[in-house]
Every structure is written in structure tokens, then in C-alpha cells.
C-alpha positions in Angstrom: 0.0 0.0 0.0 1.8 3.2 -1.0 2.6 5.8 1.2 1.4 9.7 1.2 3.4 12.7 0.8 1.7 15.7 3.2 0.9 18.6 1.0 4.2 21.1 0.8 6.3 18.1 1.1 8.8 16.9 -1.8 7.0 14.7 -4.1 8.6 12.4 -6.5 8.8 12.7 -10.4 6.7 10.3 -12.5 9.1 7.3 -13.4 10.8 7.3 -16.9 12.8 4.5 -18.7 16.4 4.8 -18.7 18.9 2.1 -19.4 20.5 -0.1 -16.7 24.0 1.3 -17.4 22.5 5.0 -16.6 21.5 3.8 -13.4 25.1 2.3 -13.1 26.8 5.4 -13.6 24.8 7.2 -11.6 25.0 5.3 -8.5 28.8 4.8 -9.0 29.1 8.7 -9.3 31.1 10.5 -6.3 31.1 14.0 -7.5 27.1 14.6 -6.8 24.8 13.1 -4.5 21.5 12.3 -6.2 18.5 13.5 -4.9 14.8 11.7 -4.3 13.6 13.2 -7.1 16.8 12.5 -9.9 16.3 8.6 -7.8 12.9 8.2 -9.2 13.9 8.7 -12.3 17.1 7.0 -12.8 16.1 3.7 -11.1 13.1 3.7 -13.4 15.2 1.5 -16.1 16.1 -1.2 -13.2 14.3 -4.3 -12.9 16.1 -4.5 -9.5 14.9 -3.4 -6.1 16.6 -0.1 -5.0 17.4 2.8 -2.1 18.5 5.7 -2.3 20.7 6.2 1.1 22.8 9.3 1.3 22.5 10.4 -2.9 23.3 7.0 -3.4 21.3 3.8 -5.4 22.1 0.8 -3.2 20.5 -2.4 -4.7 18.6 -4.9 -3.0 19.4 -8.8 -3.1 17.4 -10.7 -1.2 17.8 -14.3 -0.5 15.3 -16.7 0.4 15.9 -16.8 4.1 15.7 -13.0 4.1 12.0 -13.2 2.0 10.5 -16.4 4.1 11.2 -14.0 7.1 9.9 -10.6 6.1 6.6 -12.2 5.4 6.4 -14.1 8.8 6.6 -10.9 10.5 4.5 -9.1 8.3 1.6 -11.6 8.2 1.8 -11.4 12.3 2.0 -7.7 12.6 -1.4 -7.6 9.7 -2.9 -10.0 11.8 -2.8 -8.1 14.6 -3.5 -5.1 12.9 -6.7 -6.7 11.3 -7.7 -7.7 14.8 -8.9 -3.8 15.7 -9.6 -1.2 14.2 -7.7 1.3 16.0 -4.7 -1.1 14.9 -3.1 1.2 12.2 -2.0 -0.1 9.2 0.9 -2.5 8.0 3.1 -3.3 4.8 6.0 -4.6 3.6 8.1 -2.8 1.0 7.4 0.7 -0.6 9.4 3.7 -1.5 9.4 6.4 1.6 10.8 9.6 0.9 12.9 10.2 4.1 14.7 13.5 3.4 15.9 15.1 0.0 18.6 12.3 -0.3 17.0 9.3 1.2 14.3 7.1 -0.4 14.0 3.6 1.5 12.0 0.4 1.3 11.5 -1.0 4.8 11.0 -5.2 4.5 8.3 -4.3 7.3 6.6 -0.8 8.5 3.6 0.3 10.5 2.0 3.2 10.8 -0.5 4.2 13.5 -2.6 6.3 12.2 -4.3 5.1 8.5 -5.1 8.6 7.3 -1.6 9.6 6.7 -2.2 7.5 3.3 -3.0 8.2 0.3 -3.0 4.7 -1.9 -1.8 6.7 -5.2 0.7 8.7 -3.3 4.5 8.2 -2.0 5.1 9.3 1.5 7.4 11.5 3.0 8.6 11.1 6.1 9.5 7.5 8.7 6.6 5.4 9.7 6.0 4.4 13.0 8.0 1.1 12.7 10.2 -0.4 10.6 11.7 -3.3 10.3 15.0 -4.3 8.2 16.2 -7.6 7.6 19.8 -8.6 7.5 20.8 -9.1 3.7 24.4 -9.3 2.5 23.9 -6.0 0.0 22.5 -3.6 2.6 22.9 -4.8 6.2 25.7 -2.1 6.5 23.5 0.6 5.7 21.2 -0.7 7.8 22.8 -1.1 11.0 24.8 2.5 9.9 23.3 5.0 7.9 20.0 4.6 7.9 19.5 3.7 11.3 21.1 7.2 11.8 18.9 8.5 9.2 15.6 7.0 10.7 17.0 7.9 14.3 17.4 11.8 12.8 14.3 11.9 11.4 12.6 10.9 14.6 11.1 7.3 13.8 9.6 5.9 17.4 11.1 2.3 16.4 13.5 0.0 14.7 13.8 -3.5 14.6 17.0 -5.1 12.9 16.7 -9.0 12.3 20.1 -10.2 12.5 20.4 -13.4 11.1 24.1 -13.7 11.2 23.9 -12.8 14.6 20.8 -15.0 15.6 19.3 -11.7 17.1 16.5 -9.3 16.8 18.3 -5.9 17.7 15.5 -3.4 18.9 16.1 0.4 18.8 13.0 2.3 20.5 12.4 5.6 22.4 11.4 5.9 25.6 9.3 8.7 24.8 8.2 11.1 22.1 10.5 14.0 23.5 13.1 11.4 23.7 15.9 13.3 21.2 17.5 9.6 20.2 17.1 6.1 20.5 17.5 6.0 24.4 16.4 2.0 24.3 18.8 -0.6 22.9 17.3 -4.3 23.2 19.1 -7.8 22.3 17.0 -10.2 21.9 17.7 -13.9 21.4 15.8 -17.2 21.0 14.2 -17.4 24.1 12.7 -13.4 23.9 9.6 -12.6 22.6 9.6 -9.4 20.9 6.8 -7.1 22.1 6.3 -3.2 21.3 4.8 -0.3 23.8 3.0 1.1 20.2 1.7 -2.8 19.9 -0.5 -3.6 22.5 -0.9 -7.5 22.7 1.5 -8.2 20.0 4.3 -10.5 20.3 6.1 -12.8 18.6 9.1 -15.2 19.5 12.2 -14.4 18.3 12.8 -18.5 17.7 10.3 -18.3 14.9 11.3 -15.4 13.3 14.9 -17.0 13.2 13.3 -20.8 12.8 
């Protein structure tokens, strides 16, 4: 389900085709950063998954593992969403226009409150969780960049499934004035990974790494 861009906000060109080997150079450039809206148009030609994280394209390749468990915890977290209506809203991978030079595709997100959408919109801003799940091409940025980025632009929770690792790695504040993630949580097989935003939910962390 896409996500809305608040009026005033920066809205993204309408896709157009390029080659692959444009998107090549450009995401191999060093000089300029490329914006959201030069993203949008260069990663039109690519059949691949992308990000833009800092004015540059990362690709996405996921593996099974990394697929199988993005929709376990996306078909709980709908589930629990589906089980009230004051539940917010739930997806798995979109583009989200974080900041001038930051487009990202969470595996997982949430947001609270359904009327920030607009189905035939992007969105600009964080939701109020995402989750990222370790693959080889982009766990750097994830545990680096943009958790700094989604930390900056105030989103209320993180969740990094580290497979490598055999963890779930929360990153929460403790309260919306809270200037930074002020909570830092390890999980490991025997946890159950619960949310203050998530009343009722939870969900092992020995099936999400099963």
C-alpha cells in the first residue's frame, strides 16, 4: 500500500525509462549526490529493487531466508492489525521519501494512524516502525546510515533481524521528546519481541529466526 506525501512536502517525479548502465553510472558517481527526485527517475530503467541512502542507489538482493522471514513478520503484525480497528496499518516494501537524499523500502513498516495515506501517493517522512532484515547487500547501511537517518528523522522504532547474529536488535524511544534512540534491546531465542505502540502483540524471536 503506498505511502502519502503531506501537501508542501517533496513529491517524487513520475518514473521514466532509462537504461540499466545510466543507473550504473549514476549510482557509481562520487562528485554529486543524487536526490529523491533525480532517484525516481534513474532507477526507473532497473528491474532491481533499489534505495537511495545518502545520494546514493544501493541495490537490494534478497535471498530466500531474508524473503521467508519478512513475510512471517509481516503476516503477524497484519494480523494483529486486522484484529482492531484502532490497529493502524501495515506493509511490507514501498518507496518512503525520508529526506531530500533518502528514499527507503522498509522489508516491514507500520503506521498508527491510517489517514496519513494516500493509496496513489509516495510518503514523506518515517513510519512508526520499521523493520530491516539482514541481507548481504544492505545490512551495512542498515545497521549504519540509515539507522542514523531513521534515528534523525525521529522514527519511534526499529527493529533489525540479524540473522548472522541470531538476534533481533531493537532500537525504541522511551518517549516522544526522547531526542535519540534511548532504548537498545538484544534479543535472542528465548525473547519474545513485544512493542509499547503494539498492544498485545508478540512474537518469538525462535520463529522469526526458525
Amino acid at each position: 500500500m503506498p505511502l502519502v506525501a503531506p501537501p508542501g512536502s517533496l513529491q517524487a517525479r513520475p518514473k521514466a525509462s532509462h537504461p540499466p548502465s545510466t543507473l550504473a553510472r549514476m549510482a557509481t558517481t562520487t562528485a554529486a549526490r543524487l536526490t529523491a527526485e533525480e532517484y525516481f527517475v534513474a532507477a526507473a530503467g532497473d528491474p532491481r529493487p533499489t534505495q537511495l541512502i545518502d545520494g546514493v542507489i544501493v541495490p537490494s538482493q534478497p535471498k530466500f531466508r531474508h524473503q521467508d522471514i519478512t513475510g512471517l513478520i509481516y503476516m503477524r503484525l497484519r494480523t494483529w492489525v486486522e484484529s482492531d480497528d484502532g490497529f493502524g496499518v501495515a506493509g511490507i516494501p514501498i518507496d518512503v521519501i525520508v529526506d531530500h537524499y533518502n528514499v527507503y523500502a522498509a522489508d516491514v513498516w507500520w503506521l498508527a494512524d491510517p489517514e496519513r495515506i494516500d493509496p496513489d501517493e509516495y510518503f514523506s517522512g518515517v513510519p512508526d516502525l520499521a523493520v530491516e532484515v539482514r541481507s548481504p547487500s544492505t545490512w551495512r547501511y542498515d545497521i549504519g546510515r540509515k539507522k542514523r537517518r531513521y534515528e534523525q528523522h525521529a522514527l519511534p522504532e526499529l527493529w533489525l533481524v540479524d540473522t548472522d547474529g541470531d538476534v533481533v536488535l531493537v532500537y525504541r524511544r522511551s518517549s516522544g521528546r526522547a531526542g535519540e534512540f534511548d532504548v537498545e534491546l538484544e534479543l535472542a531465542r528465548p525473547d519474545v519481541v513485544t512493542a509499547p505502540q503494539l498492544p498485545g502483540f508478540e512474537l518469538a524471536v525462535a520463529e522469526i529466526l526458525r
